[in-house]
PyMOL commands that place a pseudoatom at each C-alpha (Angstrom):
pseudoatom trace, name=CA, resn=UNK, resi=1, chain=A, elem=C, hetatm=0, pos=[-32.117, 0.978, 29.485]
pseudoatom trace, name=CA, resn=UNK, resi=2, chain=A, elem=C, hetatm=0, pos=[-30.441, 3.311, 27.390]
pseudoatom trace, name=CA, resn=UNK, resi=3, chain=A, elem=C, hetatm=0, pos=[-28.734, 3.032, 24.261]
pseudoatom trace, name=CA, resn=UNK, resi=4, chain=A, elem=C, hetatm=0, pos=[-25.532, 0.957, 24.210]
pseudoatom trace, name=CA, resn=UNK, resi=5, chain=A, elem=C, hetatm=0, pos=[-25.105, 0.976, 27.769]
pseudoatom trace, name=CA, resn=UNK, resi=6, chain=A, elem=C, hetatm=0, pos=[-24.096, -2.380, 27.824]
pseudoatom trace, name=CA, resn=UNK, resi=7, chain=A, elem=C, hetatm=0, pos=[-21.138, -1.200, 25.956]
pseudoatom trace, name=CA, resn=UNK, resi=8, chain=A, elem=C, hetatm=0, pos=[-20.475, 1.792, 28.055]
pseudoatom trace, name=CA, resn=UNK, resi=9, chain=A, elem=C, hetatm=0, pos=[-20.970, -0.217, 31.269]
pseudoatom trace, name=CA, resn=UNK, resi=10, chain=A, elem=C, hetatm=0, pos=[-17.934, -2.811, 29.759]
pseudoatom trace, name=CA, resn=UNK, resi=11, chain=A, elem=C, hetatm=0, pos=[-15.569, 0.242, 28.781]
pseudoatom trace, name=CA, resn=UNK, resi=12, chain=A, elem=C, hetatm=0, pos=[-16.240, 1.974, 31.890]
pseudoatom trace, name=CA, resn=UNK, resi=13, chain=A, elem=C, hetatm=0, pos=[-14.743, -1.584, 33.846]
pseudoatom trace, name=CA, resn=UNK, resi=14, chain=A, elem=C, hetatm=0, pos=[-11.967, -2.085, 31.126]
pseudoatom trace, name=CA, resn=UNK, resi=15, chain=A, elem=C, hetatm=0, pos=[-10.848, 1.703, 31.892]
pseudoatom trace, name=CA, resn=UNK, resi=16, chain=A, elem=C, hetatm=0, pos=[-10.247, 1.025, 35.792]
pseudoatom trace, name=CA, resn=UNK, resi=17, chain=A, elem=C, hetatm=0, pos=[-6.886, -0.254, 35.137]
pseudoatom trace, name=CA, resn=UNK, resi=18, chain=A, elem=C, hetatm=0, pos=[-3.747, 1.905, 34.700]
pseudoatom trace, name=CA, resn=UNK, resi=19, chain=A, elem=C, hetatm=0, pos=[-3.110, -0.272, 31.379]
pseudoatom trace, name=CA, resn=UNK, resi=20, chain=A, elem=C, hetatm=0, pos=[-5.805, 0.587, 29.759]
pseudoatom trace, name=CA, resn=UNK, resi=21, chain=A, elem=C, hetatm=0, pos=[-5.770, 4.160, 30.382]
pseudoatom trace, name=CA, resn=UNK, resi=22, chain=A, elem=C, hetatm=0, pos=[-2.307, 4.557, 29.079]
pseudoatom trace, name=CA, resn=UNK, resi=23, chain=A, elem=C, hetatm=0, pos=[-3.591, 2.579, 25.995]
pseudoatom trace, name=CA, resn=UNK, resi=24, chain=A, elem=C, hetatm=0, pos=[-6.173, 4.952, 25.468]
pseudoatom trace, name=CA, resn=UNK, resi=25, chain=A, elem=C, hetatm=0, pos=[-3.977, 7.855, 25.866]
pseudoatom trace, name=CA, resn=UNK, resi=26, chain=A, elem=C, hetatm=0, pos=[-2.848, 6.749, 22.324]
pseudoatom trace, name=CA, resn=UNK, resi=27, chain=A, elem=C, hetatm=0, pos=[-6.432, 7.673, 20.989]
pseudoatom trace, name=CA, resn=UNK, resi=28, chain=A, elem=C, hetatm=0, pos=[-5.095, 11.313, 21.388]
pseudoatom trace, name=CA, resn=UNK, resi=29, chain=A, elem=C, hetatm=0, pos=[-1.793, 10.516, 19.071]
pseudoatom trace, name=CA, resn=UNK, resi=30, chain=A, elem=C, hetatm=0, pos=[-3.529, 8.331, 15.717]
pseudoatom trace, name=CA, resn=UNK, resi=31, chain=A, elem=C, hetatm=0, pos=[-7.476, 9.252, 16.099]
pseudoatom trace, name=CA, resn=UNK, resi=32, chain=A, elem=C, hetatm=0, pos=[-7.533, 13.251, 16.689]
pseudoatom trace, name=CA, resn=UNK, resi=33, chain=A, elem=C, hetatm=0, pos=[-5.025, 14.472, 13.967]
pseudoatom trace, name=CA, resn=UNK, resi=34, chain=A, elem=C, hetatm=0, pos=[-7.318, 12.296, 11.257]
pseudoatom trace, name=CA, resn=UNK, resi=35, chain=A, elem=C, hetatm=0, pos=[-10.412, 13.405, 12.525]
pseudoatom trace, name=CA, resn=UNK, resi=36, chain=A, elem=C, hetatm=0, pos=[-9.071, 17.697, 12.123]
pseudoatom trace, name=CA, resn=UNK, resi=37, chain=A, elem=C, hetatm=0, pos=[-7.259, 16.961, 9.160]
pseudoatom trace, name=CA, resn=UNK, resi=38, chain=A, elem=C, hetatm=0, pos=[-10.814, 15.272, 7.656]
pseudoatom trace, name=CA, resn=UNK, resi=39, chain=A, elem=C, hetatm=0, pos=[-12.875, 18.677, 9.523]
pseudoatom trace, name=CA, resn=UNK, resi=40, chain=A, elem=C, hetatm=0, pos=[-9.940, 21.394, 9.185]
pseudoatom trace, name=CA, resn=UNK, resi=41, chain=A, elem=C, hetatm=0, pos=[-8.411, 20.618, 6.084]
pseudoatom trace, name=CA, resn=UNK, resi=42, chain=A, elem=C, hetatm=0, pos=[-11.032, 18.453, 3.775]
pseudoatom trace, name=CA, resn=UNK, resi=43, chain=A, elem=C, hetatm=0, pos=[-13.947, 20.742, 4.936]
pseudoatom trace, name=CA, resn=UNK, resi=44, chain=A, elem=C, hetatm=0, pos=[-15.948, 18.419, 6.297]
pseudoatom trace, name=CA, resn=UNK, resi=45, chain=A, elem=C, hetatm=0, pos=[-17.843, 19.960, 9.667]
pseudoatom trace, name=CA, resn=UNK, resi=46, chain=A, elem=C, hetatm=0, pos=[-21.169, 18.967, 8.300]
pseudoatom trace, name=CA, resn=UNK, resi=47, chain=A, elem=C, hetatm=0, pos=[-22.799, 15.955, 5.915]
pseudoatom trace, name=CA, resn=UNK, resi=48, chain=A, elem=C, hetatm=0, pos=[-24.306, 17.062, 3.073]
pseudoatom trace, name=CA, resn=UNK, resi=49, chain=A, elem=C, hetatm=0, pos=[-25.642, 13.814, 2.481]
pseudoatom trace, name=CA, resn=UNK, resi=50, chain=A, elem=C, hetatm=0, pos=[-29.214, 12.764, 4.235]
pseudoatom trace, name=CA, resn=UNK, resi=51, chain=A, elem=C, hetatm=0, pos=[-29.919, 9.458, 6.889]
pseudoatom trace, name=CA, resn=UNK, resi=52, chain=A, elem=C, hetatm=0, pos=[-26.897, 7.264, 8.466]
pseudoatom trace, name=CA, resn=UNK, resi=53, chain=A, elem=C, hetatm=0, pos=[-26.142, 5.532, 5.259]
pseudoatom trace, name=CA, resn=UNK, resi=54, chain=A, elem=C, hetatm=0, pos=[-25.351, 8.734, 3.065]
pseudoatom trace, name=CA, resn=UNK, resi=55, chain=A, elem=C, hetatm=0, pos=[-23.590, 9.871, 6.106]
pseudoatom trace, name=CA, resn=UNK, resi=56, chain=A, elem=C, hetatm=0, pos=[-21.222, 7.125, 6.378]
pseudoatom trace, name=CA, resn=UNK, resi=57, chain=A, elem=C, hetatm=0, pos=[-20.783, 6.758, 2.545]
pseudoatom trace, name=CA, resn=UNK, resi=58, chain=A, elem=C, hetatm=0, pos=[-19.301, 10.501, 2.831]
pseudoatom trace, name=CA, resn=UNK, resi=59, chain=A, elem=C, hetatm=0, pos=[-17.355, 9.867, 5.413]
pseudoatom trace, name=CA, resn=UNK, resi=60, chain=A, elem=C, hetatm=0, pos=[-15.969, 6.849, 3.064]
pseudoatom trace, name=CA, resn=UNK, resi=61, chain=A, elem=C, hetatm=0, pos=[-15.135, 9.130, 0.720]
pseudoatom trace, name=CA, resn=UNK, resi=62, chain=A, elem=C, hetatm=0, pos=[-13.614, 11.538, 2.912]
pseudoatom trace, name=CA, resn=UNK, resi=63, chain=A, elem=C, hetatm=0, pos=[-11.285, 8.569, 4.716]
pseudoatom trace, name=CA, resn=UNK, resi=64, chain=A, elem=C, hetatm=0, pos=[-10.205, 7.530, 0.895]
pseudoatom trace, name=CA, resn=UNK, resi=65, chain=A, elem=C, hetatm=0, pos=[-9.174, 10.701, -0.112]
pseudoatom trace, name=CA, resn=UNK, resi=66, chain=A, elem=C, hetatm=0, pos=[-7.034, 11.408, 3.160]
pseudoatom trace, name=CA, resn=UNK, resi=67, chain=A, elem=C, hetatm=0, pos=[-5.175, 7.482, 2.738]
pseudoatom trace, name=CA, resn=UNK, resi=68, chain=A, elem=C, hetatm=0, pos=[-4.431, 8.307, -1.290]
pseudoatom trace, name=CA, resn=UNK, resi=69, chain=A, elem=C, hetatm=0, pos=[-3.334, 11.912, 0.180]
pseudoatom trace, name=CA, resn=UNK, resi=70, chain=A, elem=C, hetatm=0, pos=[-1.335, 10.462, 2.651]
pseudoatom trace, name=CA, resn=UNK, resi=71, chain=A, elem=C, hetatm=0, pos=[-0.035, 7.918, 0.182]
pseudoatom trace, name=CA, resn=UNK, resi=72, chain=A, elem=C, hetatm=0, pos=[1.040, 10.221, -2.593]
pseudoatom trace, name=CA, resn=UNK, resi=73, chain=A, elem=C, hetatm=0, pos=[2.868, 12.322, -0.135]
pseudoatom trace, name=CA, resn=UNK, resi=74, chain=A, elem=C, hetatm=0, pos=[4.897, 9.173, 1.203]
pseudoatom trace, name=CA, resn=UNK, resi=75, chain=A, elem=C, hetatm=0, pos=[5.337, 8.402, -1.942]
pseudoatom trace, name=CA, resn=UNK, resi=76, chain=A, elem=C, hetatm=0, pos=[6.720, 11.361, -3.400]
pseudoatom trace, name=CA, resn=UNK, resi=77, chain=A, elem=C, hetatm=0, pos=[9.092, 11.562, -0.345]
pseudoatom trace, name=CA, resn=UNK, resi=78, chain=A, elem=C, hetatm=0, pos=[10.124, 7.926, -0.943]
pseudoatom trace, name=CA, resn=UNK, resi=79, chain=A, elem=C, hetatm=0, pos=[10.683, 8.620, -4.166]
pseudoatom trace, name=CA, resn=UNK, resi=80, chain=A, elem=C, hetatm=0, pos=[12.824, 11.870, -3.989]
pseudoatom trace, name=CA, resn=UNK, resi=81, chain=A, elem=C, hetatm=0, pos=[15.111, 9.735, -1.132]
pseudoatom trace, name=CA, resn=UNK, resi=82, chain=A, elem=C, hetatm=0, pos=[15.918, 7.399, -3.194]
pseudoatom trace, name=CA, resn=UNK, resi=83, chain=A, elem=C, hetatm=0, pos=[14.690, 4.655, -1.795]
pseudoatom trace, name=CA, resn=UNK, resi=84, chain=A, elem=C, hetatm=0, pos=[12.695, 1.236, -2.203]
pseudoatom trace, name=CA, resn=UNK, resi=85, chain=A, elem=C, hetatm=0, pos=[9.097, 2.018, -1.370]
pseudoatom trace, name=CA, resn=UNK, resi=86, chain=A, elem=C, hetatm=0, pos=[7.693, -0.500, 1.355]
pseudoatom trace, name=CA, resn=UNK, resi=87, chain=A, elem=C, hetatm=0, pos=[3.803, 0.030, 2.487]
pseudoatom trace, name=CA, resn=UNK, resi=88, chain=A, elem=C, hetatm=0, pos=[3.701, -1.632, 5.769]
pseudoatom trace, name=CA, resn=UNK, resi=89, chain=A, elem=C, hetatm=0, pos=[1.714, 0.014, 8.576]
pseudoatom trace, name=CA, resn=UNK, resi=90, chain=A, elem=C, hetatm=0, pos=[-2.397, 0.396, 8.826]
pseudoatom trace, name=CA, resn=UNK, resi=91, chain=A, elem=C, hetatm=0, pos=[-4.812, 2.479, 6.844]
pseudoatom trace, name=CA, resn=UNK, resi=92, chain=A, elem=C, hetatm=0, pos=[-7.518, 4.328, 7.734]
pseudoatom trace, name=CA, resn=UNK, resi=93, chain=A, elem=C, hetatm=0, pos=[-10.726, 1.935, 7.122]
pseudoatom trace, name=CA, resn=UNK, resi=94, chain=A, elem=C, hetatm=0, pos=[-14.058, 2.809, 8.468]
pseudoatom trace, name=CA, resn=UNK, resi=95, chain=A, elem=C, hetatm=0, pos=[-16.253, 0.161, 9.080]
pseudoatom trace, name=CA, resn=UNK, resi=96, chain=A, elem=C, hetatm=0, pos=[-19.715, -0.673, 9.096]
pseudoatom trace, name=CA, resn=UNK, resi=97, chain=A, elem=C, hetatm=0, pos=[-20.740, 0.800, 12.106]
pseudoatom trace, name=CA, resn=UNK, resi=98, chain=A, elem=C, hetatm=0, pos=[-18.085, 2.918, 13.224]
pseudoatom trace, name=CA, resn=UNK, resi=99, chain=A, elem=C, hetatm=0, pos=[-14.856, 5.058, 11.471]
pseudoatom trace, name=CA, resn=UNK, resi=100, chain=A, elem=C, hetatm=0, pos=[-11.615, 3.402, 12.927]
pseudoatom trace, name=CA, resn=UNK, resi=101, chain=A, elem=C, hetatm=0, pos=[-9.168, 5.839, 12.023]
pseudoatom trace, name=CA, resn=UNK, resi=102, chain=A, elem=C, hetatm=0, pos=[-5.250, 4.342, 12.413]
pseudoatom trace, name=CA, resn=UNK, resi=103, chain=A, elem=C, hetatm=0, pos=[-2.182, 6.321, 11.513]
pseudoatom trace, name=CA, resn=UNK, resi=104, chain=A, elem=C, hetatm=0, pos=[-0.834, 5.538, 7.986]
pseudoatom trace, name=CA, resn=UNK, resi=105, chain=A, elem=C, hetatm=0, pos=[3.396, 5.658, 7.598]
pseudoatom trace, name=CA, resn=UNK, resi=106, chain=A, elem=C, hetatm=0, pos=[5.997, 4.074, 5.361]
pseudoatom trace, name=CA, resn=UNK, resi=107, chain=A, elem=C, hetatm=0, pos=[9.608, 2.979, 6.369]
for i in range(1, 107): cmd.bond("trace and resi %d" % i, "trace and resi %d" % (i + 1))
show_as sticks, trace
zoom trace
């Protein structure tokens, strides 16, 4: 048996229905533009760090400094609007064992 085919054997059956795959068609519109801003923008195409837990910890740091970026800039356009400032929506937390990466915004 190979590594986490358990879970790949459950996705595979989840992604059979039309639902799902429109779901995941989402991945495309909050995952990818985090993950190139974090490469493209940050800098970050390689860990400098060595082993999985120096890995991760960078990647912590790099998922922190793209949420107070993100927050600032919200902010700051808040701010310059005029109006009340209202945090509402998710933030990008990574978690133990994978980086969940959701799309941050203020209304």
């Amino acid at each position: 048996m190979y590594p986490y085919e358990i879970e790949r054997n459950i996705m595979v059956v989840k992604m059979i229905t039309p639902q799902a795959q429109e779901i995941y068609k989402l991945r495309h519109q909050i995952v990818e533009p985090a993950k190139g801003d974090i490469r493209e923008n940050q800098g970050l195409r390689a860990f400098l760090a060595r082993g999985l837990q120096g890995a991760k910890t960078e990647l912590n740091l790099a998922c922190a400094a793209r949420n107070l970026r993100k927050i600032w800039i919200c902010l700051k356009k808040k701010e310059n609007e005029g109006d009340k400032v209202k945090i509402h929506d998710q933030i990008h937390f990574p978690s133990s064992s994978s980086v969940i990466i959701y799309q941050f915004c203020l209304k």
